[in-house]
Steps between C-alpha positions, in 0.01 A plus 500: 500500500632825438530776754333778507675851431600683796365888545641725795368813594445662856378804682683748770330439844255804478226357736157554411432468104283658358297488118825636269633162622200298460514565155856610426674139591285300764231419255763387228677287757232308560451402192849437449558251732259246334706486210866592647710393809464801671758656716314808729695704726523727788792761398572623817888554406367734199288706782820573647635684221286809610385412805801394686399757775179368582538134523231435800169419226728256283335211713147609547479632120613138396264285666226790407594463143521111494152484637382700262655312226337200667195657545497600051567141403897433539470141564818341720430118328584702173745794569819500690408857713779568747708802662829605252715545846439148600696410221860587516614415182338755362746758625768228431433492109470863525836582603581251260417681191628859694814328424488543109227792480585860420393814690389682198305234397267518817487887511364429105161317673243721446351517882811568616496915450072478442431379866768782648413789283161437560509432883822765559611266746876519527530235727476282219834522371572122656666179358205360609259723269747492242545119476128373549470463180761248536325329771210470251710330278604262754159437628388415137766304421532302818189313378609479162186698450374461090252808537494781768112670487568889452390835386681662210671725763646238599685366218839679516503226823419220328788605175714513804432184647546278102899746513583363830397145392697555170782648661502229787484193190778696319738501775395121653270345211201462488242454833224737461245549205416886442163554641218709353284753557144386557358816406086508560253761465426676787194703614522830556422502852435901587483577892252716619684821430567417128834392503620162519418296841769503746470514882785792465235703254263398794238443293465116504186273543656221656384125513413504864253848428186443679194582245439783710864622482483407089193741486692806696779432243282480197248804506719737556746407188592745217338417194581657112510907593329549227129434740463826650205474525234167496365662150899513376589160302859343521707281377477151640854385368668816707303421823700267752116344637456374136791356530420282826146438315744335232680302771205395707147557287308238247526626142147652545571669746819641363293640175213648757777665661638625187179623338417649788782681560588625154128619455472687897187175497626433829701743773900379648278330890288337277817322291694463858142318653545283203827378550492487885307121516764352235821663699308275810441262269841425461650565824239264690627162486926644527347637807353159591777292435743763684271441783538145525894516449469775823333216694832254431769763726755271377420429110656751327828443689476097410455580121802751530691168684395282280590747174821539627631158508415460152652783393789474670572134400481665126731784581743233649503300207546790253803594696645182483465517120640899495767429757602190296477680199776719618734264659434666807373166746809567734360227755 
Protein backbone atom coordinates (compact mmCIF):
# COMPACT_ATOMS: atom_id res chain seq x y z
CA UNK A 1 0.00 0.00 0.00
CA UNK A 2 1.32 3.25 -0.62
CA UNK A 3 1.62 6.01 1.92
CA UNK A 4 -0.05 8.79 1.99
CA UNK A 5 1.70 12.30 1.30
CA UNK A 6 2.70 14.13 4.26
CA UNK A 7 1.35 18.01 4.71
CA UNK A 8 2.76 20.26 7.66
CA UNK A 9 1.44 23.39 8.60
CA UNK A 10 0.89 25.01 12.16
CA UNK A 11 -0.33 28.05 13.98
CA UNK A 12 1.50 30.53 16.68
CA UNK A 13 -0.20 29.92 20.12
CA UNK A 14 -2.65 32.96 19.90
CA UNK A 15 -5.39 31.53 22.26
CA UNK A 16 -8.82 32.07 21.37
CA UNK A 17 -9.50 31.75 17.41
CA UNK A 18 -11.67 33.33 15.99
CA UNK A 19 -13.70 33.21 12.17
CA UNK A 20 -10.45 34.57 9.86
CA UNK A 21 -9.12 31.19 11.08
CA UNK A 22 -12.12 29.17 10.68
CA UNK A 23 -11.98 29.82 7.23
CA UNK A 24 -8.42 30.92 6.49
CA UNK A 25 -6.68 27.31 7.40
CA UNK A 26 -8.83 25.31 10.04
CA UNK A 27 -11.52 24.50 7.59
CA UNK A 28 -8.89 23.37 4.87
CA UNK A 29 -7.12 21.24 7.44
CA UNK A 30 -9.80 19.32 8.04
CA UNK A 31 -10.29 18.34 4.96
CA UNK A 32 -6.80 17.71 4.45
CA UNK A 33 -6.22 15.22 6.77
CA UNK A 34 -8.63 12.68 5.11
CA UNK A 35 -6.57 12.54 2.21
CA UNK A 36 -2.91 13.46 3.68
CA UNK A 37 -0.81 12.39 6.77
CA UNK A 38 -1.17 15.40 8.48
CA UNK A 39 1.41 16.96 10.64
CA UNK A 40 -0.45 20.04 12.93
CA UNK A 41 1.50 22.08 15.19
CA UNK A 42 1.73 24.35 18.07
CA UNK A 43 4.65 26.96 17.05
CA UNK A 44 5.37 28.19 20.22
CA UNK A 45 9.25 28.73 19.28
CA UNK A 46 7.92 31.07 16.27
CA UNK A 47 5.80 33.13 19.09
CA UNK A 48 9.00 33.86 20.56
CA UNK A 49 10.35 35.70 17.77
CA UNK A 50 8.21 38.79 18.87
CA UNK A 51 7.06 37.91 21.92
CA UNK A 52 10.07 36.85 23.78
CA UNK A 53 9.06 39.42 26.53
CA UNK A 54 5.85 38.10 27.35
CA UNK A 55 6.23 34.44 27.58
CA UNK A 56 3.54 33.79 30.58
CA UNK A 57 0.23 32.98 27.84
CA UNK A 58 2.51 30.54 25.67
CA UNK A 59 0.86 27.65 27.80
CA UNK A 60 -2.67 28.74 28.27
CA UNK A 61 -2.88 30.06 24.47
CA UNK A 62 -1.75 26.44 23.43
CA UNK A 63 -4.11 24.29 25.09
CA UNK A 64 -6.85 27.19 24.16
CA UNK A 65 -5.91 26.82 20.59
CA UNK A 66 -5.70 22.93 20.53
CA UNK A 67 -9.18 22.77 21.90
CA UNK A 68 -10.36 24.77 19.52
CA UNK A 69 -8.81 22.89 16.78
CA UNK A 70 -10.44 19.89 18.45
CA UNK A 71 -13.49 21.46 18.90
CA UNK A 72 -13.52 22.46 14.41
CA UNK A 73 -12.85 18.87 13.44
CA UNK A 74 -8.88 18.20 13.83
CA UNK A 75 -9.18 14.61 14.47
CA UNK A 76 -6.00 13.02 16.67
CA UNK A 77 -6.70 9.20 14.95
CA UNK A 78 -5.86 11.22 11.68
CA UNK A 79 -3.41 14.16 12.37
CA UNK A 80 -0.22 14.16 14.27
CA UNK A 81 -1.14 17.73 16.40
CA UNK A 82 1.65 18.41 18.87
CA UNK A 83 3.73 21.43 20.49
CA UNK A 84 7.02 22.48 18.01
CA UNK A 85 9.17 22.93 21.47
CA UNK A 86 8.56 19.41 22.47
CA UNK A 87 10.52 18.51 19.68
CA UNK A 88 14.12 19.38 19.84
CA UNK A 89 15.26 18.53 16.66
CA UNK A 90 13.64 21.08 15.28
CA UNK A 91 16.10 23.66 16.53
CA UNK A 92 18.78 20.94 15.84
CA UNK A 93 18.11 20.86 11.93
CA UNK A 94 17.81 24.49 12.18
CA UNK A 95 21.17 25.31 13.21
CA UNK A 96 21.98 22.82 10.81
CA UNK A 97 21.15 24.63 7.72
CA UNK A 98 22.43 28.22 9.66
CA UNK A 99 25.57 26.50 8.90
CA UNK A 100 25.45 26.93 4.99
CA UNK A 101 22.72 29.85 4.79
CA UNK A 102 23.57 33.45 3.99
CA UNK A 103 22.50 36.59 5.89
CA UNK A 104 21.39 38.41 2.87
CA UNK A 105 19.44 35.75 1.84
CA UNK A 106 17.11 35.93 5.01
CA UNK A 107 16.98 39.80 5.12
CA UNK A 108 15.62 39.09 1.17
CA UNK A 109 12.23 37.26 2.90
CA UNK A 110 9.66 39.47 2.36
CA UNK A 111 8.17 39.64 6.18
CA UNK A 112 11.28 40.32 7.34
CA UNK A 113 11.24 44.47 6.84
CA UNK A 114 6.96 44.25 6.26
CA UNK A 115 6.27 43.04 9.92
CA UNK A 116 8.95 45.86 11.40
CA UNK A 117 8.08 48.75 9.23
CA UNK A 118 4.69 48.12 9.83
CA UNK A 119 4.78 47.44 13.66
CA UNK A 120 8.00 50.09 14.25
CA UNK A 121 9.11 47.75 16.71
CA UNK A 122 12.87 47.94 16.98
CA UNK A 123 13.17 45.29 19.25
CA UNK A 124 12.93 43.11 16.44
CA UNK A 125 16.27 43.33 15.15
CA UNK A 126 16.99 39.55 16.71
CA UNK A 127 18.65 36.34 15.29
CA UNK A 128 15.70 34.94 16.38
CA UNK A 129 13.29 37.17 14.07
CA UNK A 130 15.76 37.09 11.49
CA UNK A 131 16.21 33.28 11.25
CA UNK A 132 12.49 32.01 11.74
CA UNK A 133 12.19 31.64 8.54
CA UNK A 134 14.80 29.12 8.90
CA UNK A 135 13.05 27.41 11.61
CA UNK A 136 10.15 27.11 9.12
CA UNK A 137 12.25 25.41 6.90
CA UNK A 138 13.29 23.03 9.44
CA UNK A 139 9.88 22.40 10.72
CA UNK A 140 8.76 21.55 7.09
CA UNK A 141 11.42 19.59 6.30
CA UNK A 142 11.74 17.61 9.48
CA UNK A 143 8.63 15.74 8.26
CA UNK A 144 9.72 15.53 4.88
CA UNK A 145 6.58 17.51 4.38
CA UNK A 146 5.32 17.12 0.28
CA UNK A 147 2.84 20.20 0.65
CA UNK A 148 2.78 23.01 3.33
CA UNK A 149 -1.10 24.71 3.20
CA UNK A 150 -0.42 28.60 2.72
CA UNK A 151 -1.52 31.95 1.58
CA UNK A 152 0.29 33.57 -1.32
CA UNK A 153 2.00 35.82 1.31
CA UNK A 154 3.46 33.20 2.30
CA UNK A 155 5.31 31.86 -0.52
CA UNK A 156 8.70 33.65 -0.36
CA UNK A 157 8.73 30.91 2.87
CA UNK A 158 7.92 28.11 1.15
CA UNK A 159 10.80 29.16 -2.10
CA UNK A 160 12.94 29.29 0.94
CA UNK A 161 12.26 26.13 2.41
CA UNK A 162 12.72 23.91 -1.57
CA UNK A 163 16.71 26.37 -1.44
CA UNK A 164 17.54 25.00 1.86
CA UNK A 165 16.51 21.45 0.78
CA UNK A 166 18.48 22.00 -2.52
CA UNK A 167 21.30 23.48 -0.91
CA UNK A 168 21.32 20.77 1.96
CA UNK A 169 21.16 17.70 -1.14
CA UNK A 170 23.94 19.66 -2.95
CA UNK A 171 26.32 19.67 -0.20
CA UNK A 172 25.27 15.88 1.33
CA UNK A 173 22.97 14.33 -1.56
CA UNK A 174 19.98 13.95 -1.68
CA UNK A 175 17.40 13.49 1.65
CA UNK A 176 14.64 15.86 1.26
CA UNK A 177 12.09 16.35 -1.69
CA UNK A 178 11.25 20.21 -2.27
CA UNK A 179 7.88 20.75 -0.86
CA UNK A 180 5.06 22.84 -2.33
CA UNK A 181 2.90 25.37 -1.76
CA UNK A 182 -0.66 24.23 -1.19
CA UNK A 183 -2.08 27.39 -2.13
CA UNK A 184 -6.22 27.47 -1.53
CA UNK A 185 -8.69 30.08 -1.88
CA UNK A 186 -9.43 31.84 0.99
CA UNK A 187 -12.49 33.87 2.13
CA UNK A 188 -12.27 37.17 2.69
CA UNK A 189 -13.05 37.19 6.21
CA UNK A 190 -13.70 41.20 7.08
CA UNK A 191 -13.87 41.97 11.00
CA UNK A 192 -16.35 44.13 12.19
CA UNK A 193 -14.51 47.34 11.49
CA UNK A 194 -13.84 46.51 7.77
CA UNK A 195 -10.50 45.43 7.80
CA UNK A 196 -9.30 42.05 7.99
CA UNK A 197 -10.12 40.01 11.40
CA UNK A 198 -7.43 40.04 13.86
CA UNK A 199 -7.73 40.18 17.68
CA UNK A 200 -4.88 43.10 17.33
CA UNK A 201 -7.53 45.13 14.87
CA UNK A 202 -9.90 44.11 17.81
CA UNK A 203 -12.52 43.54 15.74
CA UNK A 204 -12.87 39.70 15.78
CA UNK A 205 -16.01 37.43 16.21
CA UNK A 206 -14.45 34.64 17.77
CA UNK A 207 -15.61 30.89 17.90
CA UNK A 208 -16.48 30.93 21.54
CA UNK A 209 -18.95 34.41 20.82
CA UNK A 210 -22.09 33.84 22.61
CA UNK A 211 -25.15 34.66 20.06
CA UNK A 212 -25.76 37.49 22.16
CA UNK A 213 -22.12 38.71 21.98
CA UNK A 214 -22.29 37.78 17.87
CA UNK A 215 -25.36 40.19 17.73
CA UNK A 216 -23.44 43.25 19.69
CA UNK A 217 -20.65 42.57 17.12
CA UNK A 218 -22.83 42.37 14.09
CA UNK A 219 -25.35 45.41 14.15
CA UNK A 220 -23.16 47.78 14.71
CA UNK A 221 -20.70 46.85 11.59
CA UNK A 222 -19.78 49.30 8.76
CA UNK A 223 -21.40 48.47 5.70
CA UNK A 224 -20.59 50.04 1.82
CA UNK A 225 -20.49 54.11 2.75
CA UNK A 226 -22.20 54.60 0.02
CA UNK A 227 -25.91 53.94 2.42
CA UNK A 228 -26.28 57.20 3.92
CA UNK A 229 -29.23 56.94 4.17
CA UNK A 230 -31.89 53.61 4.13
CA UNK A 231 -33.24 55.23 0.63
CA UNK A 232 -29.25 55.36 -0.61
CA UNK A 233 -28.36 51.96 -2.59
CA UNK A 234 -24.77 50.39 -2.38
CA UNK A 235 -22.70 48.20 -3.61
CA UNK A 236 -22.93 44.71 -2.21
CA UNK A 237 -19.39 43.56 -3.53
CA UNK A 238 -17.71 46.72 -1.46
CA UNK A 239 -19.68 45.93 1.77
CA UNK A 240 -17.68 43.60 4.29
CA UNK A 241 -21.52 42.04 5.66
CA UNK A 242 -21.96 40.78 2.02
CA UNK A 243 -19.05 39.34 2.32
CA UNK A 244 -19.85 37.16 5.58
CA UNK A 245 -23.39 36.54 3.73
CA UNK A 246 -20.95 34.89 1.05
CA UNK A 247 -19.15 32.91 3.76
CA UNK A 248 -22.10 31.86 5.83
CA UNK A 249 -25.63 32.43 3.70
CA UNK A 250 -27.55 29.81 1.17
CA UNK A 251 -27.29 31.07 -2.41
CA UNK A 252 -30.82 32.59 -1.96
CA UNK A 253 -30.11 34.28 0.50
CA UNK A 254 -26.92 35.69 -0.87
CA UNK A 255 -28.99 37.09 -4.12
CA UNK A 256 -31.86 38.57 -1.55
CA UNK A 257 -29.09 40.22 0.06
CA UNK A 258 -27.71 41.47 -3.07
CA UNK A 259 -30.92 42.70 -4.69
CA UNK A 260 -31.75 44.19 -1.81
CA UNK A 261 -28.93 46.00 -1.21
CA UNK A 262 -28.05 47.25 -4.67
CA UNK A 263 -31.77 48.44 -5.12
CA UNK A 264 -32.05 50.31 -1.15
CA UNK A 265 -35.18 47.06 -1.18
CA UNK A 266 -33.92 46.39 2.11
CA UNK A 267 -31.91 48.82 4.84
CA UNK A 268 -27.91 47.61 6.32
CA UNK A 269 -30.13 45.91 10.22
CA UNK A 270 -32.25 44.28 7.99
CA UNK A 271 -29.08 42.50 5.90
CA UNK A 272 -27.14 42.13 9.48
CA UNK A 273 -30.72 40.31 11.01
CA UNK A 274 -30.27 38.14 8.04
CA UNK A 275 -27.00 36.92 8.54
CA UNK A 276 -27.08 36.79 12.39
CA UNK A 277 -29.01 33.00 12.55
CA UNK A 278 -26.37 31.52 9.90
CA UNK A 279 -23.16 33.15 11.89
CA UNK A 280 -25.08 30.90 14.99
CA UNK A 281 -25.67 28.52 12.68
CA UNK A 282 -22.26 27.77 12.29
CA UNK A 283 -20.76 28.42 15.53
CA UNK A 284 -23.37 26.06 17.43
CA UNK A 285 -22.10 22.68 17.29
CA UNK A 286 -17.84 24.12 17.56
CA UNK A 287 -19.37 25.49 20.63
CA UNK A 288 -20.84 22.08 21.54
CA UNK A 289 -18.07 20.00 20.89
CA UNK A 290 -15.64 22.63 22.73
CA UNK A 291 -17.93 22.04 25.56
CA UNK A 292 -17.55 18.49 25.81
CA UNK A 293 -13.61 18.65 25.30
CA UNK A 294 -13.92 21.40 28.53
CA UNK A 295 -15.59 18.56 30.47
CA UNK A 296 -12.27 16.10 29.78
CA UNK A 297 -9.58 18.73 32.04
CA UNK A 298 -7.03 16.44 30.81
CA UNK A 299 -7.83 15.73 26.91
CA UNK A 300 -6.27 18.24 25.18
CA UNK A 301 -2.99 17.67 27.07
CA UNK A 302 -3.23 13.64 26.17
CA UNK A 303 -3.68 14.44 22.38
CA UNK A 304 -0.66 16.95 22.68
CA UNK A 305 1.25 13.63 24.52
CA UNK A 306 0.20 11.45 22.32
CA UNK A 307 1.10 13.92 19.06
CA UNK A 308 4.31 14.31 20.33
CA UNK A 309 5.62 10.89 20.41
CA UNK A 310 4.77 10.49 16.93
CA UNK A 311 6.29 13.32 15.86
CA UNK A 312 9.18 13.06 17.56
CA UNK A 313 9.90 9.40 16.56
CA UNK A 314 9.71 11.05 12.82
CA UNK A 315 12.02 13.89 13.63
CA UNK A 316 14.45 11.22 15.12
CA UNK A 317 14.48 9.22 12.19
CA UNK A 318 14.94 12.12 9.72
CA UNK A 319 17.97 13.06 11.68
CA UNK A 320 19.42 9.88 11.51
CA UNK A 321 19.07 10.05 7.71
CA UNK A 322 20.47 14.04 7.66
CA UNK A 323 23.14 13.33 10.23
CA UNK A 324 24.16 10.23 8.19
CA UNK A 325 23.93 12.03 5.18
CA UNK A 326 26.69 14.22 6.36
CA UNK A 327 29.03 11.86 7.95
CA UNK A 328 28.37 13.52 11.02
CA UNK A 329 27.10 10.18 13.48
CA UNK A 330 30.19 10.85 15.82
CA UNK A 331 28.79 8.12 18.37
Amino acid sequence: MTERKRVLSGNRPSGKLHLGHLFGALDNWVKLQEEYRCFYFVADWHALTTEYKDTDKIRESTLDMVADWLAVGLDPDHSVIFVQSSIKEHAELELLFAMFTRIARLERVPSYKEIQQETGRQDLDTIGFLSYPLLQAADILMYRAHYVPVGIDQMPHIELTRETARKFNELYGHVFDEPEGLLTEVPKVPGTDGRKMSKSYENAIFLSDSPEIVEKKVLPMKTDWRRQKRTDPGVPDECPVFDLHRIFSAPEVIDWAREGCSTAGIGCIDCKRKLLPRIYEALEPIQNRRAEINSKPDYVVDVLHAGNESARSFARETMDIVLDAMNFQVL
